[in-house]
VOKOLMI-18277 format. One record per atom (N, C-alpha, C): x, y, z; residue in three letters. Coordinates in steps of 0.001 Angstrom, whole numbers, plus 524288, in hexadecimal, padded with zeros to 5 digits. Example, Ala and Ser with C-alpha at 12.3 -4.5 7.8 and 13.67 -1.06 7.14 Angstrom:
833867E9C681E78ALA;8300C7EE6C81E78ALA;833907F31C81E78ALA;832327F73681BA8SER;835667FBDC81BE4SER;832648001E81EBESER;
This chain:
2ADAFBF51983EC9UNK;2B10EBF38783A7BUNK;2AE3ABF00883697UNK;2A865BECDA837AFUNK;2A641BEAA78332EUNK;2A484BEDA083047UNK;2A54BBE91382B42UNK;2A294BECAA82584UNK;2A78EBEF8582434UNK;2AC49BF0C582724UNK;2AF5EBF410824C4UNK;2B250BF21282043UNK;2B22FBF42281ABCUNK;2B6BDBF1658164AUNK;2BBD8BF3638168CUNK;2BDA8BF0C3816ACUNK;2C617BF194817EBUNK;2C897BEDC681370UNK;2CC69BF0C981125UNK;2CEE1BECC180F36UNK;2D3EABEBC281073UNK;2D6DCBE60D80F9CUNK;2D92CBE4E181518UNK;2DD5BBDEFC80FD2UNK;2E122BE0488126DUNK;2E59BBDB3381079UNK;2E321BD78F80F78UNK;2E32EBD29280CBEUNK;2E008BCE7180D2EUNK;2E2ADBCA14811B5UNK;2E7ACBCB5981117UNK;2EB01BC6C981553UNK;2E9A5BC9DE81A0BUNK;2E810BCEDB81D33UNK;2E7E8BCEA6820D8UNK;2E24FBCBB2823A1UNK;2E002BC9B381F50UNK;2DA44BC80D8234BUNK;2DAC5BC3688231CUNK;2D6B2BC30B8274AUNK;2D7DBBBD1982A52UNK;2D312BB92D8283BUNK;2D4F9BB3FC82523UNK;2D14BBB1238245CUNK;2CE3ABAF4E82725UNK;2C8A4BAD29824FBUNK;2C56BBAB0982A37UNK;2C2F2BA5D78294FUNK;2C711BA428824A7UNK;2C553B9D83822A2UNK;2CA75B9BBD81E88UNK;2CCCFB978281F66UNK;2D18EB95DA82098UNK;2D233B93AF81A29UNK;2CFBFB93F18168FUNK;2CF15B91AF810E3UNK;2CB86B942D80BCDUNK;2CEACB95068082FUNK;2CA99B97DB8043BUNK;2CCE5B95877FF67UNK;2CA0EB93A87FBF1UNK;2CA24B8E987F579UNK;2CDA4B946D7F277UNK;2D37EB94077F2D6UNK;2D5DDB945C7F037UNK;2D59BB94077E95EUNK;2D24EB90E57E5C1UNK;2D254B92C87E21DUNK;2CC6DB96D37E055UNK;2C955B96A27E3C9UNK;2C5FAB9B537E447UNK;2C86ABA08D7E59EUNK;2CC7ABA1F67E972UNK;2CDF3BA5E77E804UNK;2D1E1BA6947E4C9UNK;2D4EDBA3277E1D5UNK;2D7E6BA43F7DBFAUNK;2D497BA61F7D9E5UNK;2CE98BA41B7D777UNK;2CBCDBA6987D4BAUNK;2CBB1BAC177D54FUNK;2CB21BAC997DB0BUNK;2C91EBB4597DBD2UNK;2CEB2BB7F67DAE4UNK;2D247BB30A7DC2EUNK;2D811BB5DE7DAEBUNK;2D692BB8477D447UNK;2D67BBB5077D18EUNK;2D54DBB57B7CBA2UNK;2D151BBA877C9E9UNK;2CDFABB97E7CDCFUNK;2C884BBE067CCD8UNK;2CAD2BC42D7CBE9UNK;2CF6FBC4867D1B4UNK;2CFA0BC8A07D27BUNK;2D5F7BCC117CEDAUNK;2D8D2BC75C7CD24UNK;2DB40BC7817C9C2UNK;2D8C1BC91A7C2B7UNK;2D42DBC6CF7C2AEUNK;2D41ABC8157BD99UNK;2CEEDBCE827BE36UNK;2CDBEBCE867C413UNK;2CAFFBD5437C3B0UNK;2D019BD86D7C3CAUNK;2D46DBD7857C67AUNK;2D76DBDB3B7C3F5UNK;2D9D1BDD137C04EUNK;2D8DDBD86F7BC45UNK;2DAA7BD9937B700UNK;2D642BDBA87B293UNK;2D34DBDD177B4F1UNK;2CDCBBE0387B34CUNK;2CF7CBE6867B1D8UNK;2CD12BE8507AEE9UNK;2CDCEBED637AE9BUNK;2CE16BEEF07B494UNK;2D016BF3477B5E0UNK;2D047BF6EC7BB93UNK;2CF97BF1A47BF7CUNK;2D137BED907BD38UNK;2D27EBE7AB7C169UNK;2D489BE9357C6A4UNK;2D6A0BED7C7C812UNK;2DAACBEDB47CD36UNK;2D4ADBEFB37CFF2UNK;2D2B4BF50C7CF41UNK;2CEECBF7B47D0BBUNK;2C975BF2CB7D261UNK;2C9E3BEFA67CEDEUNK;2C4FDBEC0D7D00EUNK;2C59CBE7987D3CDUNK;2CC3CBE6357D45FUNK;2CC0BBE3897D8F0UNK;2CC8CBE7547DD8EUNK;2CE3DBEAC37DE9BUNK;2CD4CBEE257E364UNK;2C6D2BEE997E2EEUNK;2C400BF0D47E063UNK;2BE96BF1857E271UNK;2BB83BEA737E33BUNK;2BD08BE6697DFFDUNK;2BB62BE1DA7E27BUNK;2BCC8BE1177E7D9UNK;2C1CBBE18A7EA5FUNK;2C310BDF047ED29UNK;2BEFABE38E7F22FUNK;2BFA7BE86A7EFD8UNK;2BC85BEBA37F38EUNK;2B639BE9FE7F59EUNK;2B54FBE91D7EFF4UNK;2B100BE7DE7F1EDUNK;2AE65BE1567F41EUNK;2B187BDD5E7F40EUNK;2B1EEBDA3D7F75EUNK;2B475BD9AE7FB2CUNK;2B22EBDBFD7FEFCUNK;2B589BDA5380523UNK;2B457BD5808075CUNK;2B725BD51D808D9UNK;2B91FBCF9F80C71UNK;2B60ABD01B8118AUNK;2B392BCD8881324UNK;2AFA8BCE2581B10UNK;2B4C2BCB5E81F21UNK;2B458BCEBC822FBUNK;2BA2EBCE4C824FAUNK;2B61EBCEAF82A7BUNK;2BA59BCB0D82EFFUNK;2B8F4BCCA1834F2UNK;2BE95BCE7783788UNK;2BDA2BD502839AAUNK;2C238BD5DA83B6DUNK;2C171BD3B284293UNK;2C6E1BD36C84459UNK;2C7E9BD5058496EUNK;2CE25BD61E84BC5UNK;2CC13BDAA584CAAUNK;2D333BDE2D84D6BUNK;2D46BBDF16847A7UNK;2D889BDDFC848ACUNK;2DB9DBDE80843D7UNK;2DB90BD9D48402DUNK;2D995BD5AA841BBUNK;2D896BD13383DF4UNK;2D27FBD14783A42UNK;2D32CBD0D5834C5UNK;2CFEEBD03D830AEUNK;2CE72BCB5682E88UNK;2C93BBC9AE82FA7UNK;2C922BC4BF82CDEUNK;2C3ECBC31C82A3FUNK;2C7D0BC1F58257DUNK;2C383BC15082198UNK;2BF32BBC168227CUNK;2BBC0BBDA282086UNK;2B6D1BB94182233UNK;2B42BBB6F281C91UNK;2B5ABBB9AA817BBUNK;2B4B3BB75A811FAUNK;2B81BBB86880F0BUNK;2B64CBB6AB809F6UNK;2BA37BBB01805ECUNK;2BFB4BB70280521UNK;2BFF1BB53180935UNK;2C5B0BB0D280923UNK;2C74ABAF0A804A0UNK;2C63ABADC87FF84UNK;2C645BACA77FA74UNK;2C806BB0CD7F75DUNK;2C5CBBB7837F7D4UNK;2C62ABBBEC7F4EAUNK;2CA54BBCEF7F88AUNK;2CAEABBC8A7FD77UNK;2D11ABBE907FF1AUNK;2D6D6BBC307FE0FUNK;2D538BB65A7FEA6UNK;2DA99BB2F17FD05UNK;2DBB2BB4F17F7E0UNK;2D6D0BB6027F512UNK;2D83CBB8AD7EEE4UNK;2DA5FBBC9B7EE79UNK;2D9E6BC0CE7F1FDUNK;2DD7EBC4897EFE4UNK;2E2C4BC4707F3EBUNK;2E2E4BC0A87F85AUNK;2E7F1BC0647F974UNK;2ECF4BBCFF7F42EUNK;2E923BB9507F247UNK;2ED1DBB5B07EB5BUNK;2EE27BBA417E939UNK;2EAC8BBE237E5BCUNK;2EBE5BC2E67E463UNK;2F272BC4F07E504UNK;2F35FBC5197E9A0UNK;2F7C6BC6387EAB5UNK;2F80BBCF207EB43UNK;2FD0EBCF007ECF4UNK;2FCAFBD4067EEA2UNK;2FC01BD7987E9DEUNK;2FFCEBD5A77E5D9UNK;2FE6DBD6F67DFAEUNK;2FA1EBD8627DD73UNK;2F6EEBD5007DDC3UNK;2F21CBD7307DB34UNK;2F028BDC757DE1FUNK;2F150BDD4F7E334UNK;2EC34BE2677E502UNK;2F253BE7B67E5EFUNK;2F616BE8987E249UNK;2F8CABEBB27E492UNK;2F760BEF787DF76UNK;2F276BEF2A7DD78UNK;2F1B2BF2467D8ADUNK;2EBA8BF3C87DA53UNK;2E979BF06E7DD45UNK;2E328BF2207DE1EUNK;2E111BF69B7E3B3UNK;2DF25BFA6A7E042UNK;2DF0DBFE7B7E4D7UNK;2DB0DBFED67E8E7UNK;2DA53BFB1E7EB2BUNK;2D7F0BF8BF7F04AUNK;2D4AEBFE0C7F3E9UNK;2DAFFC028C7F502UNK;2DA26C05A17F701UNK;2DA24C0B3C7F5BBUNK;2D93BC0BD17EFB8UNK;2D9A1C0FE07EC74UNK;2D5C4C137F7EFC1UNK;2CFD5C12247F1F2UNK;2CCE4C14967F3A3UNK;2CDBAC17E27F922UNK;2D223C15047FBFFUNK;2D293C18407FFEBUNK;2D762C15398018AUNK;2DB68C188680062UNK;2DFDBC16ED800A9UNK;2E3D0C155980535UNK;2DF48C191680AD9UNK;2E1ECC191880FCEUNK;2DF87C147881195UNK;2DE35C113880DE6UNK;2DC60C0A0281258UNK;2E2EAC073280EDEUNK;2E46DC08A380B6CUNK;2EA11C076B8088AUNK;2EE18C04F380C77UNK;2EED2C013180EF0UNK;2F479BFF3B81320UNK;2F9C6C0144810A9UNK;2F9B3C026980AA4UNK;2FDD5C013780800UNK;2FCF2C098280684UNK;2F9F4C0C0B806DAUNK;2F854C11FD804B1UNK;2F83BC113D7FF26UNK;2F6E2C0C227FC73UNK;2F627C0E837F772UNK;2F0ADC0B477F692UNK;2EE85C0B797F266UNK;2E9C8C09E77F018UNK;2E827C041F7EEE2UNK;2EDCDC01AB7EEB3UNK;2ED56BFBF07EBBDUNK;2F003BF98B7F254UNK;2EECCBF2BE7F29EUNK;2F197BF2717F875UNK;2F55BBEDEB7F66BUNK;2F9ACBED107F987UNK;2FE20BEA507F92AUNK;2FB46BE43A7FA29UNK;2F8B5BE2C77FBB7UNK;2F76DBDDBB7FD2CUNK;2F1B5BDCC67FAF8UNK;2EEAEBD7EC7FCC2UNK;2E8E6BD4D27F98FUNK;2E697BD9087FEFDUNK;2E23ABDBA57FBDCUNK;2DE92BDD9780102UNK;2D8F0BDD4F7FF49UNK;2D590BDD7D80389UNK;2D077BDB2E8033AUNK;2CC09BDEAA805FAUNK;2C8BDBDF9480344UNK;2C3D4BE339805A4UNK;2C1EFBE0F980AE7UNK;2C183BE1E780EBAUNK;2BEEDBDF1B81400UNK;2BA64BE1A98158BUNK;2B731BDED081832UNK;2B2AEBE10781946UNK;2B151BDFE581DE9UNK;2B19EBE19F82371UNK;2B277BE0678287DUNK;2AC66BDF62829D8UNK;2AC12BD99C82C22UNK;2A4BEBD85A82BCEUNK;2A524BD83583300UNK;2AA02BD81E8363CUNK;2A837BD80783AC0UNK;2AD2DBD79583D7CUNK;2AE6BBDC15843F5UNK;2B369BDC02845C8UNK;2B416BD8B8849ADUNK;2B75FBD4F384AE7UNK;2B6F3BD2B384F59UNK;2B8BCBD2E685327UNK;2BC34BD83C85362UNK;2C0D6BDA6285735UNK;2BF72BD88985C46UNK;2BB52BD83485CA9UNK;2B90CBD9FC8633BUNK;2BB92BD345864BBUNK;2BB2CBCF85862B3UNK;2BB8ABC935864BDUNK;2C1DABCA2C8669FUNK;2C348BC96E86A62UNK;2C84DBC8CC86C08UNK;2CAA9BC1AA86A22UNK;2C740BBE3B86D2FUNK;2C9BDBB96386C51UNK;2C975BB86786573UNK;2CDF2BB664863B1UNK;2CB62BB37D85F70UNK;2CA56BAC9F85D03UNK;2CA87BAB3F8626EUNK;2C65CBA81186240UNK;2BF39BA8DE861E4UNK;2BE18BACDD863C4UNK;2B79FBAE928647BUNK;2B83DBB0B385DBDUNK;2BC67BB37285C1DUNK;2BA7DBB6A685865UNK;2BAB6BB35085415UNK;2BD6ABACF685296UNK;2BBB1BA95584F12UNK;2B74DBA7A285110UNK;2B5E0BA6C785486UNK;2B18ABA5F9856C1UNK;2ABF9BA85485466UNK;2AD7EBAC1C853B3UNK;2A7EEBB19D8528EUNK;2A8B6BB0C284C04UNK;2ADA3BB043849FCUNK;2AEC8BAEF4843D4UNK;2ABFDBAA718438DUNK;2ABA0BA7B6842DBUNK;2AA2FBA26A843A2UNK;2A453BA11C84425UNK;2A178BA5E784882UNK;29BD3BA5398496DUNK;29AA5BA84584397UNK;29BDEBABD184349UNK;2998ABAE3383D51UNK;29AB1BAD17838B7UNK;29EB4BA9968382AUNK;2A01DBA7C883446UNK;2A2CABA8D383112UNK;2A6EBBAC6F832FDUNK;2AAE6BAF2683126UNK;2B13DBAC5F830CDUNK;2B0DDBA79A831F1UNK;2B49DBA5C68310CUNK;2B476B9E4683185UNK;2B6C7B9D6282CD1UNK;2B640B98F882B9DUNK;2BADAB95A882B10UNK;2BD0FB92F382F93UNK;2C19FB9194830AEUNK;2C393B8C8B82FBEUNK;2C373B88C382A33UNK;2C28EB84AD82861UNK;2C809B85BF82493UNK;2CAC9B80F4824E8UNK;2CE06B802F82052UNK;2CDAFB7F7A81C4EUNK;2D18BB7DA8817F5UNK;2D10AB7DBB81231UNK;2CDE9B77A78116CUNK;2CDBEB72C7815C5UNK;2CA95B6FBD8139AUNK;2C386B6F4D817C8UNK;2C346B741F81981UNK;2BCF4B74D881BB5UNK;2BDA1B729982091UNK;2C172B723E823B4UNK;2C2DCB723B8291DUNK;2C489B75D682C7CUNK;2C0AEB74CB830ECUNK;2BF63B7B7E8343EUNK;2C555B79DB83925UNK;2C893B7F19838A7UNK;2CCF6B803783AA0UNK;2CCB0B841383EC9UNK;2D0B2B84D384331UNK;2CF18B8AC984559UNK;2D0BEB8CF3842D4UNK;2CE53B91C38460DUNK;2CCD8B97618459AUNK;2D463B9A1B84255UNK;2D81BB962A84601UNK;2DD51B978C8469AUNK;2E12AB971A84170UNK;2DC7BB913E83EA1UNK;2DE6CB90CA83911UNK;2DD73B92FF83512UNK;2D962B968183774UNK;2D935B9AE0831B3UNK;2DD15B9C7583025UNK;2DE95B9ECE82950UNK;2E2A2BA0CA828A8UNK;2E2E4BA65B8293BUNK;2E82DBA85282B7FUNK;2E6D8BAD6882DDBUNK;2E8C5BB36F828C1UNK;2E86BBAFC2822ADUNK;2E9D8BB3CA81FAEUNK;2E74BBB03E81B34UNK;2E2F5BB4BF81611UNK;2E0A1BB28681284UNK;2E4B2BAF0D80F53UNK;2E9CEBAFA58102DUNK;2EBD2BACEC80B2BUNK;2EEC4BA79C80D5FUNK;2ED44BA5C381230UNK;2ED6CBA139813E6UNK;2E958B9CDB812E2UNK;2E57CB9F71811E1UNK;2E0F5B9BC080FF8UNK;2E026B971480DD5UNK;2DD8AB90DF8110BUNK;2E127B8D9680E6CUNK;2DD9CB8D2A80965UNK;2DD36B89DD80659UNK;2DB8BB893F7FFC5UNK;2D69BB84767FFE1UNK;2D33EB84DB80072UNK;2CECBB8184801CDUNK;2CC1AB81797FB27UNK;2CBDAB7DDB7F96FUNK;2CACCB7CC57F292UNK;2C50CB7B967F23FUNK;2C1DBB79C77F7C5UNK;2BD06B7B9A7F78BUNK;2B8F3B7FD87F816UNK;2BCC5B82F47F844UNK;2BB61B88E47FA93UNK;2BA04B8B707F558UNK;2BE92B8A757F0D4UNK;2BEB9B8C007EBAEUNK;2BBF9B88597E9F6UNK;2B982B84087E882UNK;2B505B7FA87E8D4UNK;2B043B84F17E7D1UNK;2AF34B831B7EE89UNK;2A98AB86DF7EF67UNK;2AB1FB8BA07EC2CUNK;2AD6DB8FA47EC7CUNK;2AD1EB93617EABAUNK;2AA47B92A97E3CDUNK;2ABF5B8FA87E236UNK;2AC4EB8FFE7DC1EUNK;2A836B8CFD7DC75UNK;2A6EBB89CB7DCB6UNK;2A079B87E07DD90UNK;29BECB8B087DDFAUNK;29DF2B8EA57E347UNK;297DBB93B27E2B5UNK;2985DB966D7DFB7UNK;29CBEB98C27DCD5UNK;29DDEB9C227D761UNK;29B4CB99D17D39FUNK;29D2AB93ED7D29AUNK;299E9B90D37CDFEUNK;2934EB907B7CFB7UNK;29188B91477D2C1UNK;289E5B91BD7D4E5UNK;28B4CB8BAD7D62BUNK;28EEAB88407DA69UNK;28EE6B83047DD8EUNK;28A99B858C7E107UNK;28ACAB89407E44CUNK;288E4B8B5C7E8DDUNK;287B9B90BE7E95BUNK;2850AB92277EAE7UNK;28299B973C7EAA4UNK;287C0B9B127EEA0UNK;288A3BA0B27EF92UNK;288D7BA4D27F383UNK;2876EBA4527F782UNK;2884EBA2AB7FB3FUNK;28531BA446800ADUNK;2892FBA7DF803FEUNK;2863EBAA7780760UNK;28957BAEBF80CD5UNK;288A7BAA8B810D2UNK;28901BA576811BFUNK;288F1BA249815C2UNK;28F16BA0718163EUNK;290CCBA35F81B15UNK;29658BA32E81BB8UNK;29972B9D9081B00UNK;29E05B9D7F817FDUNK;2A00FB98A781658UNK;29E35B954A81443UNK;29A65B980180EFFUNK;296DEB933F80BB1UNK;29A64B8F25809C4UNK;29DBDB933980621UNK;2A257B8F43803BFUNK;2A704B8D0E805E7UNK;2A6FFB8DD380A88UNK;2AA03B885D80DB1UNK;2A6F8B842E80E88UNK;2A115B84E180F52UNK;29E31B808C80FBAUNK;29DCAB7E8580B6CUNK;29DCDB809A806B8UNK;29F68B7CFF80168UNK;2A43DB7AF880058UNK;2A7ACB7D948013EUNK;2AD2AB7CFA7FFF7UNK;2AE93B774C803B2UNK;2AA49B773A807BAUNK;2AC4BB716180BF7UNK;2A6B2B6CBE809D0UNK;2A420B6F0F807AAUNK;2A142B6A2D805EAUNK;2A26FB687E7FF84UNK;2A5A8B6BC17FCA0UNK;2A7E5B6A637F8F8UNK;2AC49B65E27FA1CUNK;2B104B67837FDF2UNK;2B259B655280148UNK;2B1A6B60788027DUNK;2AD2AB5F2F80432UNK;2AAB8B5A7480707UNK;2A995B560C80104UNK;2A917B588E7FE28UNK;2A8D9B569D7F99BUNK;2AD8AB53177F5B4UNK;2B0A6B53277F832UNK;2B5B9B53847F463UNK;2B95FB4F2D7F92BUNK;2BA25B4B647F780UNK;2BCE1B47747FB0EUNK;2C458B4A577F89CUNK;2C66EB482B7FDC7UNK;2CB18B49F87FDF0UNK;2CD0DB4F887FA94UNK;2C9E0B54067FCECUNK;2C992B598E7FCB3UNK;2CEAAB5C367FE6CUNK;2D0A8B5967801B8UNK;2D6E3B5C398033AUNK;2DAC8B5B497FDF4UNK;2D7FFB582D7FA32UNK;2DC62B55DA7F6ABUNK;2DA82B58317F1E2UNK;2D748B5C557F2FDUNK;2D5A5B5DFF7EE44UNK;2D99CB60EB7E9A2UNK;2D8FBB60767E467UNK;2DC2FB62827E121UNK;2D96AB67C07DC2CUNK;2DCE8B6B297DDA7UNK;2DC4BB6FF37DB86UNK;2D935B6F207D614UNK;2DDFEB6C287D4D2UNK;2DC5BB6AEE7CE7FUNK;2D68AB69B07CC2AUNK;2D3CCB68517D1ADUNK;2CEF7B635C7CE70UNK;2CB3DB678E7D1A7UNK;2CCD6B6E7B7D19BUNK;2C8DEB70397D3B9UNK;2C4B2B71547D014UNK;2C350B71D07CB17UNK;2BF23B713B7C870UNK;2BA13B6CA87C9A1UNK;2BF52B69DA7C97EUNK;2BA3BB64E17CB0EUNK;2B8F2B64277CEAEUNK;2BAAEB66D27D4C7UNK;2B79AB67367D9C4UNK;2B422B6A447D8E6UNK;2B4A7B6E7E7D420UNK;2B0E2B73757D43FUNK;2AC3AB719E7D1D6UNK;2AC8FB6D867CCEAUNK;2A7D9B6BF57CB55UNK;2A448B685D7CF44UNK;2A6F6B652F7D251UNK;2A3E4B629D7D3F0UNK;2A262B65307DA55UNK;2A32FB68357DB3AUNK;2A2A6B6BAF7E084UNK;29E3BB6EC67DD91UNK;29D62B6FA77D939UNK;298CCB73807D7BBUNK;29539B6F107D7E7UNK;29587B693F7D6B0UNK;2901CB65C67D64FUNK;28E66B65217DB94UNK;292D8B65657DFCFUNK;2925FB63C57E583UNK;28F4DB66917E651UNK;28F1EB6B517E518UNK;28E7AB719F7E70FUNK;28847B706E7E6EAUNK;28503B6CDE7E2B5UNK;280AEB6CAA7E435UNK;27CA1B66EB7E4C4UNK;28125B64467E7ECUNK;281C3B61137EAB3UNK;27DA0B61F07EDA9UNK;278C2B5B597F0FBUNK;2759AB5E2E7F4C8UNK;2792BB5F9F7F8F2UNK;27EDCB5DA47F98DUNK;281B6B5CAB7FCF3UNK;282DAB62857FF70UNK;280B6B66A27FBBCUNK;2828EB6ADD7FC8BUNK;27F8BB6DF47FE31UNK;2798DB6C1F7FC52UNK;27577B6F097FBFCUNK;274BEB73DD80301UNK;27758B712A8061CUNK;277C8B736780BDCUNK;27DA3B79AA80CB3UNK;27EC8B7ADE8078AUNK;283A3B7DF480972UNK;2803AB824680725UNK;28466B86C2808F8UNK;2811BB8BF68075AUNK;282D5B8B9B8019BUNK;27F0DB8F467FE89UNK;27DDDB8FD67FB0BUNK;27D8FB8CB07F572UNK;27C70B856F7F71BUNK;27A2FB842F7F4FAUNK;27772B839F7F0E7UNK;277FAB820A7EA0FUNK;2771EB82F67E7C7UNK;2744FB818B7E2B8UNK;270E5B7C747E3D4UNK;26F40B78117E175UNK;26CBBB793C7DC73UNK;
């Protein structure tokens, strides 16, 4: 079943990290709102969304996503509205739940990187998540929770404002790209570390966390996180 692409509800998969910066995915909300108002806009979000799949770990019948957490909460805001016009499944109509071309609900390209059916306990099988790094089980203020407090549907996700921080920082060149799993939680918690009474933070004055999180950003203080950018 790896490597296989499926596309699949977005509420039926199972998160595998308990927080994603809420106004980073408004932005992608926006992105994908204004490609559909593009010429042949409907057609271009079905082939985007196609061609970004989501890396998912199945076992049994449970799906769970391992990235992407940001581009999925986004098209769960979307709402059912936006995708009851985009023909997802124009190409082959018998993967359709609904038999027609466009689907009733937010759905998402998946890309199955590994099955875990075989683990009976699932204690061993957070266990094996966990050694590879497939799941990152930390709350909205960078405190590691169990396995149990994950949320068990993308649109529970709690709203972590350093998450959207980091994000917009490596967009602005704060920090480089890296494939080193959970770069930007390790920014998003040393931004974090930065900012006295952070639980009390206010929406309003997020510009000005953003400017000065880009000077932090090349901070020597920082010089040790991935992608680093002096």
């Amino acid at each position: 079943m790896s490597n296989k692409n499926m596309i699949y509800e977005v509420e039926t998969l199972k998160p595998t990290q308990c927080a994603v910066g809420m106004d980073h995915v408004n932005r992608k909300v926006s992105e994908m709102k204004s490609l559909k108002q593009q010429a042949d806009g409907k057609r271009k979000v079905s082939e985007f969304i196609k061609s970004h799949p989501a890396p998912v770990v199945t076992r049994n019948q449970d799906v769970y996503l391992i990235d992407n957490h940001h581009m999925c909460r986004a098209l769960v805001e979307l709402g059912d509205d936006f995708f009851k016009d985009i023909p997802i499944y124009e190409d082959d109509i018998s993967k359709s739940p609904n038999g027609k071309s466009t689907p009733d609900k937010p759905v998402v390209m998946v890309k199955v990187v590994s099955d875990l059916s075989d683990i009976e306990s699932q204690d061993e099988f957070w266990k094996v998540m966990d050694e590879k790094k497939w799941v990152h089980p930390y709350d909205k203020n960078g405190n590691r929770v169990a396995f149990s407090e994950i949320p068990n549907t993308i649109s529970k996700l709690q709203d972590d404002i350093f998450r959207s921080i980091a994000a917009i920082v490596k967009i602005q060149g704060g920090f480089k790209k890296t494939f080193i799993p959970y770069a930007e939680f390790q920014w998003a918690n040393y931004f974090r570390s930065c900012w006295k009474d952070h639980h009390k933070m206010e929406k309003e004055h997020f510009d000005i966390i953003i400017d000065k999180s880009m000077k932090l950003a090349k901070h020597k203080d920082a010089e040790n996180l991935p992608g680093y950018n002096n």
